[in-house]
C-alpha positions as CSV (number, residue, x, y, z in Angstrom):
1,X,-34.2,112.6,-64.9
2,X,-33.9,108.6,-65.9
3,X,-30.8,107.3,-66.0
4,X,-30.1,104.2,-68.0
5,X,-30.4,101.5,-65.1
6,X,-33.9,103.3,-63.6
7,X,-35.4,103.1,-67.1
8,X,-39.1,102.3,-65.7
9,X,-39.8,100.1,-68.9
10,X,-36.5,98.6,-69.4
11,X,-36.5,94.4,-68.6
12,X,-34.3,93.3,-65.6
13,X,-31.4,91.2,-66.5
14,X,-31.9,87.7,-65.5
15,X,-29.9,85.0,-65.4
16,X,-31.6,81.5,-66.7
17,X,-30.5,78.8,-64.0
18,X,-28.7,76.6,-66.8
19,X,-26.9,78.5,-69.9
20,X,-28.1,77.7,-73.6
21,X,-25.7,75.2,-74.6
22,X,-26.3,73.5,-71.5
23,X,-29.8,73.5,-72.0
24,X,-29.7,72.3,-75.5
25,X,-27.6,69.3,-74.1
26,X,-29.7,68.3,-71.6
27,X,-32.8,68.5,-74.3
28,X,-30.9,66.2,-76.9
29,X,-29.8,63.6,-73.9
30,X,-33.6,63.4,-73.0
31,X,-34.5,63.2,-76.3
32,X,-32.0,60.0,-77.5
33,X,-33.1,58.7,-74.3
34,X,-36.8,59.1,-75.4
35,X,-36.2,57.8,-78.9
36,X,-33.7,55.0,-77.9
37,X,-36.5,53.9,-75.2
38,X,-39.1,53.5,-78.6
39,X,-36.8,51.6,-80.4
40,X,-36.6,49.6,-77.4
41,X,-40.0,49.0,-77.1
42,X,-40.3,48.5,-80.8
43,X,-38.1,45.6,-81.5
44,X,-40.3,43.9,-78.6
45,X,-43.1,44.6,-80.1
46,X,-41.5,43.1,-83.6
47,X,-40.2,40.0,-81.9
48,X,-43.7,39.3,-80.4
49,X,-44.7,39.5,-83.8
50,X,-41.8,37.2,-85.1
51,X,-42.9,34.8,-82.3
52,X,-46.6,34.8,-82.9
53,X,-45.4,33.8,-87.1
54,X,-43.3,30.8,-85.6
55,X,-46.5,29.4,-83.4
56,X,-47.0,26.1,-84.6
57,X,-50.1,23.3,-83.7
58,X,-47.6,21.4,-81.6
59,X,-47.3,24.7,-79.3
60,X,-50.7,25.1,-79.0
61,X,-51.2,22.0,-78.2
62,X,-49.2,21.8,-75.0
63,X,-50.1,20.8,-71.7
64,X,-49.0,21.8,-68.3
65,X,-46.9,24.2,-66.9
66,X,-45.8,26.2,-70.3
67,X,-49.3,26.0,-71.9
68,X,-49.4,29.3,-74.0
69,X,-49.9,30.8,-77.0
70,X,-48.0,33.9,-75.3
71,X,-44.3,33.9,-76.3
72,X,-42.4,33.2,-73.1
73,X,-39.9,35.6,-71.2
74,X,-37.1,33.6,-69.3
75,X,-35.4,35.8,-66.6
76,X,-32.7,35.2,-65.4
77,X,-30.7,37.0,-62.2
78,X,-29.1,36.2,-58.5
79,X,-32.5,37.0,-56.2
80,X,-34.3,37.7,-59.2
81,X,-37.6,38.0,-57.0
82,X,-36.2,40.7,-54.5
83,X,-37.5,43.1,-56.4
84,X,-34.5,44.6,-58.5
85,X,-36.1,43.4,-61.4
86,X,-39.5,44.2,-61.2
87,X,-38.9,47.0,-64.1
88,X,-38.5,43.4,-66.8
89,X,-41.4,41.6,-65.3
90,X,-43.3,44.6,-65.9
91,X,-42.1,45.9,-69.7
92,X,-42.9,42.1,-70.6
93,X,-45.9,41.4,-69.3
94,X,-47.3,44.6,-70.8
95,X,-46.3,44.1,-74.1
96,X,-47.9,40.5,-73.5
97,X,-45.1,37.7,-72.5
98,X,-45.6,34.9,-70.3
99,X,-42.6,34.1,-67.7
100,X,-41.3,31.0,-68.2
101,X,-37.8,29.2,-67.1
102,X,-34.9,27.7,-68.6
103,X,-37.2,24.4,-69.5
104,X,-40.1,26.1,-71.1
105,X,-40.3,26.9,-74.3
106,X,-38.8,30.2,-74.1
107,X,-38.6,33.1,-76.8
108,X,-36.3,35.6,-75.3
109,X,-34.1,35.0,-72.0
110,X,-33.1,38.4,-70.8
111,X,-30.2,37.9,-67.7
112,X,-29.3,40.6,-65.7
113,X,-26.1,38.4,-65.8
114,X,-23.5,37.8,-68.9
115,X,-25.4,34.1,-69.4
116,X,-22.6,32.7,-71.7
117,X,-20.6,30.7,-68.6
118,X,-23.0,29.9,-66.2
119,X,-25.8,29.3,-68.8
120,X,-24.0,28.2,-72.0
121,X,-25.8,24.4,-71.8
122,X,-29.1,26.1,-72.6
123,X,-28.2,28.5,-75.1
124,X,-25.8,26.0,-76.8
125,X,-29.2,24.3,-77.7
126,X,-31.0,27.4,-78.4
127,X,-33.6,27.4,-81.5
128,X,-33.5,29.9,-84.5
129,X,-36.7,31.4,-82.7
130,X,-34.7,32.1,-79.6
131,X,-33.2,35.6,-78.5
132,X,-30.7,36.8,-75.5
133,X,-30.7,40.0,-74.4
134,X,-26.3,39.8,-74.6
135,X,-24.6,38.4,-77.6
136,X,-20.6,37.4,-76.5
137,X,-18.3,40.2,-75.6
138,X,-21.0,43.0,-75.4
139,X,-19.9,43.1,-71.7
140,X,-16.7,44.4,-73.0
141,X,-18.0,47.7,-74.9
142,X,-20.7,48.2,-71.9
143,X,-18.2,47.7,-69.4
144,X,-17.4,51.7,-68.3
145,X,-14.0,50.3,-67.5
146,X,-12.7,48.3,-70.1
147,X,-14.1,51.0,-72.2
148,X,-12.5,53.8,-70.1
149,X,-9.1,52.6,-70.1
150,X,-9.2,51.6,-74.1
151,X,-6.6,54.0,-75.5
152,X,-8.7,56.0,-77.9
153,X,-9.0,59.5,-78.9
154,X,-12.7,60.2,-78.4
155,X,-13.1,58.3,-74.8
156,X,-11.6,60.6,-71.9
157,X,-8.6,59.6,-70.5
158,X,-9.3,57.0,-67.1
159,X,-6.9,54.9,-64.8
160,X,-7.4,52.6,-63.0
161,X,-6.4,53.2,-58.9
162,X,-5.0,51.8,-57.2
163,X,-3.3,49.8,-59.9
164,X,-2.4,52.8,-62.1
165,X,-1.8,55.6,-59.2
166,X,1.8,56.2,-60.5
167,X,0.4,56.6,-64.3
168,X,-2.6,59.0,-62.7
169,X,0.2,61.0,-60.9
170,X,2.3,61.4,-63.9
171,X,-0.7,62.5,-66.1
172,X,-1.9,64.6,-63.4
173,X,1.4,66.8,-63.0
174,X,1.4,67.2,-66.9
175,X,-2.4,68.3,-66.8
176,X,-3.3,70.0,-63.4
177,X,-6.3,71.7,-64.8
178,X,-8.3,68.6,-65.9
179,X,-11.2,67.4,-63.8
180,X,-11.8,64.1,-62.8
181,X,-14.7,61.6,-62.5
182,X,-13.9,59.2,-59.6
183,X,-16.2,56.6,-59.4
184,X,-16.4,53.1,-57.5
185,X,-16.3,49.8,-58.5
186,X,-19.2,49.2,-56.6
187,X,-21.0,52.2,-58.6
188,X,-21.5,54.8,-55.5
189,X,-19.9,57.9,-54.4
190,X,-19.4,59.5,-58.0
191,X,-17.5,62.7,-57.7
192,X,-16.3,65.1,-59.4
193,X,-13.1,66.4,-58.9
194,X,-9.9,68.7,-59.6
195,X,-6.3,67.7,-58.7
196,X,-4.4,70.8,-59.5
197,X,-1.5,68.1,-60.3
198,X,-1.7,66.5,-56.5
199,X,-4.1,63.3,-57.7
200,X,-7.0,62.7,-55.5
């Protein structure tokens, strides 16, 4: 006699290794990523074109150094030839950029740095033509902790520690079920964690 569970025809159960709504997650993340990655490559694409509309005799005609009719990428970053940009070199010279400096005749500077201080001589001077790859106070809303520590209902609480231990304490005792995302300044050793209303 066949019992239920020795059913010779009956499918084991299996467990997936991520759950549905997990899975559907991890598909839309990939996908904005995807799509967000086009746009990106886009609006290159349509500023190459913007640039090659603004060519003029005078810029075909130059000598030296900067001669192009390519539109010209300035980057700019601290050791900016160790390597950790290689990623920019490459995006730009595949959709067809020339590398230039800050005295070429540049169409986009892209800084790994906010270039407002430390740059603001050259971009106070800087033609209709010209793009930056930061506009003033977008380090604000892509800083994780000015953004974590904004008071809002749709961002997760944050605090910052040490400063704010005694806050993260408080908040902790009132909600010892919460987990927490500790993460560095210096980006490294991200961990997840619970408190149980102890703090970390």
């Amino acid at each position: 006699m066949l019992q239920e569970h020795d059913h010779p025809f009956k499918k084991p159960k299996t467990r997936g290794i991520i759950s549905r709504p997990l899975s559907l997650v991890v598909i839309i993340v990939l996908t904005l990523g995807v799509l967000l990655t086009l746009l990106n490559i886009y609006e290159l694409h349509k500023m190459r074109e913007d640039y090659a509309a603004h060519l003029t005799p005078t810029m075909e005609a130059k000598e030296g150094k900067y001669a192009s009719k390519q539109p010209i990428v300035w980057i700019e970053g601290k050791n900016k030839h160790s390597g950790y940009l290689k990623h920019v070199y490459a995006v730009f010279d595949r959709i067809g950029y020339a590398v230039g400096d800050a005295e070429s005749d540049w169409d986009i500077l892209w800084s790994h740095e906010y270039p407002f201080e430390s740059l603001s001589k050259k971009i106070s001077i800087a033609k209709p033509h010209q793009k930056i790859n930061h506009f003033p106070g977008s380090g604000y809303i892509s800083n994780k902790v000015f953004l974590a520590t904004t008071n809002t209902s749709f961002i997760p609480k944050a605090f910052k520690i040490p400063s704010e231990t005694k806050k993260f304490l408080a908040y902790t005792k009132r909600h010892p079920n919460k987990m927490w995302v500790q993460k560095k300044n210096t980006h490294r050793g991200v961990k997840i964690k619970k408190t149980d209303g102890k703090g970390l």
